[in-house]
C-alpha positions as CSV (number, residue, x, y, z in Angstrom):
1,X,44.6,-46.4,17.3
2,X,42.2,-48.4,15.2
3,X,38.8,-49.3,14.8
4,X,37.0,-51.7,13.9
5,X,34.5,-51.2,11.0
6,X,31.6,-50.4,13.4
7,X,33.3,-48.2,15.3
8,X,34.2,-45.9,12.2
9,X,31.4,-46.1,11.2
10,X,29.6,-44.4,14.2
11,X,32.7,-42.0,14.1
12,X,32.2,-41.0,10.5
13,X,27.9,-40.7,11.1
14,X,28.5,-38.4,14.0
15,X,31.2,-36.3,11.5
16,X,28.4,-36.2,9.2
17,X,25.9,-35.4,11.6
18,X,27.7,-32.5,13.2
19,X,28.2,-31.1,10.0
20,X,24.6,-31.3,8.3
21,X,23.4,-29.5,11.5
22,X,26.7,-27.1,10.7
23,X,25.2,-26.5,7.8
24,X,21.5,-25.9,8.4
25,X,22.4,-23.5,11.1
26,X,24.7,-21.3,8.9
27,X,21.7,-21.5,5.9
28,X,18.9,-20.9,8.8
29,X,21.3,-17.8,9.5
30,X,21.9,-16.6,6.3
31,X,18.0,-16.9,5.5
32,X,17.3,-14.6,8.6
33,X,19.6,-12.3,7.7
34,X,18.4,-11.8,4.4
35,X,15.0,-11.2,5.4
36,X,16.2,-8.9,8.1
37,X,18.2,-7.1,4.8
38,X,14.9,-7.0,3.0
39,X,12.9,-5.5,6.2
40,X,15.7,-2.9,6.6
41,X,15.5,-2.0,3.1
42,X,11.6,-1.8,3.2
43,X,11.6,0.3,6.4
44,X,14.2,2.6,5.3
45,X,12.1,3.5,1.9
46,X,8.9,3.9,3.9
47,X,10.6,6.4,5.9
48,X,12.0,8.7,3.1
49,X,8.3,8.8,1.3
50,X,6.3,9.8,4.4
51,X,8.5,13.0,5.7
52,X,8.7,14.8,2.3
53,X,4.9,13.7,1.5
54,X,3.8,14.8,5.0
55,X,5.9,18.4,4.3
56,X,3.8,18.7,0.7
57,X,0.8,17.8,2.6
58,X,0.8,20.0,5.2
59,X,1.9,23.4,2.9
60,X,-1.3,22.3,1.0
61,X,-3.5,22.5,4.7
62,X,-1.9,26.2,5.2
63,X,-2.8,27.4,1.4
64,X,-6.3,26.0,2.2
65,X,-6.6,27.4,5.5
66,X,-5.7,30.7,4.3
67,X,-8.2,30.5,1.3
68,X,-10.9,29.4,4.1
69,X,-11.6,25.8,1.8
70,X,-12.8,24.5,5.7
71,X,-14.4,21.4,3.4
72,X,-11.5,21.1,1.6
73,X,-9.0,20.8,5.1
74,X,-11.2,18.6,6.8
75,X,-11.2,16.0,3.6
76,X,-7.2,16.5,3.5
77,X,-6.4,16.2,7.1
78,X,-8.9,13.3,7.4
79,X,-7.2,11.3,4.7
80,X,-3.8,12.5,6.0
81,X,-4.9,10.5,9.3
82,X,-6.3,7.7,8.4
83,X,-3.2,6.9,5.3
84,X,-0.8,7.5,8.6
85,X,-3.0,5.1,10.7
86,X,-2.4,2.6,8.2
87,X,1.0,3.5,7.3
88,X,2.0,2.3,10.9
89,X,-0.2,-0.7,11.2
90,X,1.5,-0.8,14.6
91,X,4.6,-1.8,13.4
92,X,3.3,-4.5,11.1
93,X,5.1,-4.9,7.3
94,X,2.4,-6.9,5.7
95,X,-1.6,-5.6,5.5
96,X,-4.5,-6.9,3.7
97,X,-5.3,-5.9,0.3
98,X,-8.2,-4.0,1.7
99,X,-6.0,-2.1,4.0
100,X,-3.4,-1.4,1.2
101,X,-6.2,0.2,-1.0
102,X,-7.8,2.1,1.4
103,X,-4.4,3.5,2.4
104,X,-3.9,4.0,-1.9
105,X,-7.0,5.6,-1.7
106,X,-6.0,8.3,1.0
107,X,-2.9,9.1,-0.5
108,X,-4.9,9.6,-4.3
109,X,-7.6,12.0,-2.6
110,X,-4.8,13.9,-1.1
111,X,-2.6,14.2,-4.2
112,X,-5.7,15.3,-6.1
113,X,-6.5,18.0,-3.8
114,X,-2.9,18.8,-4.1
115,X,-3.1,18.8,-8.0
116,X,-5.5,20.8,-7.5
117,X,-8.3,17.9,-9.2
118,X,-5.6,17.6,-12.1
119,X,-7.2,14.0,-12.1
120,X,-9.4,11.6,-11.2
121,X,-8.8,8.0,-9.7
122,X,-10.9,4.9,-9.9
123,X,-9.6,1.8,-7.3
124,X,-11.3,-1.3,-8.4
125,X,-10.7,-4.7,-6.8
126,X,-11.7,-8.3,-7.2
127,X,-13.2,-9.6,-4.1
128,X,-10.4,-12.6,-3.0
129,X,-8.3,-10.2,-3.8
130,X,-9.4,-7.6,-0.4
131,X,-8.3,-10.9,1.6
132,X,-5.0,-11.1,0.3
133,X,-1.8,-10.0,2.5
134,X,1.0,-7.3,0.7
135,X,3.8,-5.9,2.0
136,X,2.6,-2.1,3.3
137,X,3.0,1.0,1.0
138,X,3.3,-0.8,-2.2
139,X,1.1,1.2,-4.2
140,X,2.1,4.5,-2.7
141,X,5.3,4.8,-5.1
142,X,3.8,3.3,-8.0
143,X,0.4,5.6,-7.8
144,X,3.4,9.0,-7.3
145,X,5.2,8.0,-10.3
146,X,2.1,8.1,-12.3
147,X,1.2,11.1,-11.0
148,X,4.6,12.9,-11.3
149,X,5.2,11.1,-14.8
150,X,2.2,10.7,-16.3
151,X,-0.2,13.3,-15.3
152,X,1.4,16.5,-14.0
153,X,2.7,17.7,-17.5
154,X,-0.7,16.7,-18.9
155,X,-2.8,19.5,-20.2
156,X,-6.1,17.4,-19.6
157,X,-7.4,15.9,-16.5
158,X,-5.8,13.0,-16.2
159,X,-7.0,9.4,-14.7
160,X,-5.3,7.2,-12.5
161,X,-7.0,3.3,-12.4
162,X,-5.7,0.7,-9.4
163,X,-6.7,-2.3,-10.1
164,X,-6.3,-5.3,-7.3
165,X,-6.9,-9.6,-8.4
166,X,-6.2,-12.9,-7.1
167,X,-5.6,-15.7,-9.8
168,X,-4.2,-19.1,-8.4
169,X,-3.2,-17.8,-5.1
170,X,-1.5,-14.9,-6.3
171,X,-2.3,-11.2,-5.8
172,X,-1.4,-8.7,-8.4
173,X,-1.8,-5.1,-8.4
174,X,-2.1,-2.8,-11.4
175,X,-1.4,1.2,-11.5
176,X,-2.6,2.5,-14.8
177,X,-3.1,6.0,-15.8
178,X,-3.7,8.2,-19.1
179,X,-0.4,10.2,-19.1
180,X,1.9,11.7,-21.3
181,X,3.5,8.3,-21.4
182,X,7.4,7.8,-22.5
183,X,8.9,7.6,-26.2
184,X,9.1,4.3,-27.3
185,X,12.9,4.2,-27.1
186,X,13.1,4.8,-23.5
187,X,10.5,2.0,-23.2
188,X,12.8,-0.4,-25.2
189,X,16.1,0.9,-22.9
190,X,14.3,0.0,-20.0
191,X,12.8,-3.2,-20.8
192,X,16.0,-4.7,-21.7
């Protein structure tokens, strides 16, 4: 059968119709999906850092305990508490920049009774920066691998420096410490 030039005309627009809303429904979907991917991914890590942390922690308590540092366990478990309450945000993946330092600054005073004051931290933040939103638990693997491979082989105390701006709508976090630090050609291997 065949058409006149209108009629194809409304039959091709409806083709292409159908298929630009085929086609913003399978890149809605894959967006979704990816995000979901991401939020997995996130999740997933979170959950491996807090049981092993939580089993360090805890050993820590029972050596205090049995030393009677009463001080000492209250600071520990008080930190331990509030760098959980945090850690859940119930449920939430994204905090404030506040809440993300306060939590980095629970998990530092627990690591450094750990380390037995091995080190000392300083968090310092710019003031649009606290207002800022992060993904949850950024720092906490950043702020361990300066600990673990910067200052536990150190022989003096070390120092750990977080640092949180905000320039042009942008917030960026800085982990800086005083470590043993890595040869240069390791430095090279990993920054290409």
């Amino acid at each position: 059968r065949r058409f006149g030039g209108e009629g194809e005309f409304v039959q091709i627009a409806d083709a292409f119709n159908t298929m630009a809303a085929n086609i913003q429904e399978l890149i809605s979907s894959v967006y979704v999906q990816g995000i979901q991917k991401k939020q997995a991914e996130l999740e997933a890590l979170q959950a491996q850092i807090n049981p092993h942390f939580l089993y360090n922690t805890l050993n820590s308590v029972v050596r205090m305990v049995g030393m009677s540092k009463n001080e000492e366990v209250i600071t520990m478990i008080t930190s331990l508490s509030r760098l959980f309450r945090i850690s859940l945000s119930k449920g939430k993946t994204v905090i404030t920049a506040a809440e993300e330092l306060e939590h980095a600054r629970h998990y530092l005073t627990i690591q450094q009774m750990r380390f037995k004051n091995k080190f000392a931290f300083a968090i310092e933040a710019d003031e649009e920066a606290m207002y800022c939103m992060t993904l949850k638990l950024v720092l906490q693997t950043l702020i361990e691998n300066a600990i673990v491979h910067g200052i536990e082989y150190m022989v003096d105390e070390g120092f750990i420096r977080i640092r949180a701006s905000a320039a042009g709508g942008a917030l960026e976090f800085e982990v800086a410490d005083n470590g043993v630090g890595m040869p240069p050609e390791t430095v090279a291997r990993l920054l290409s």
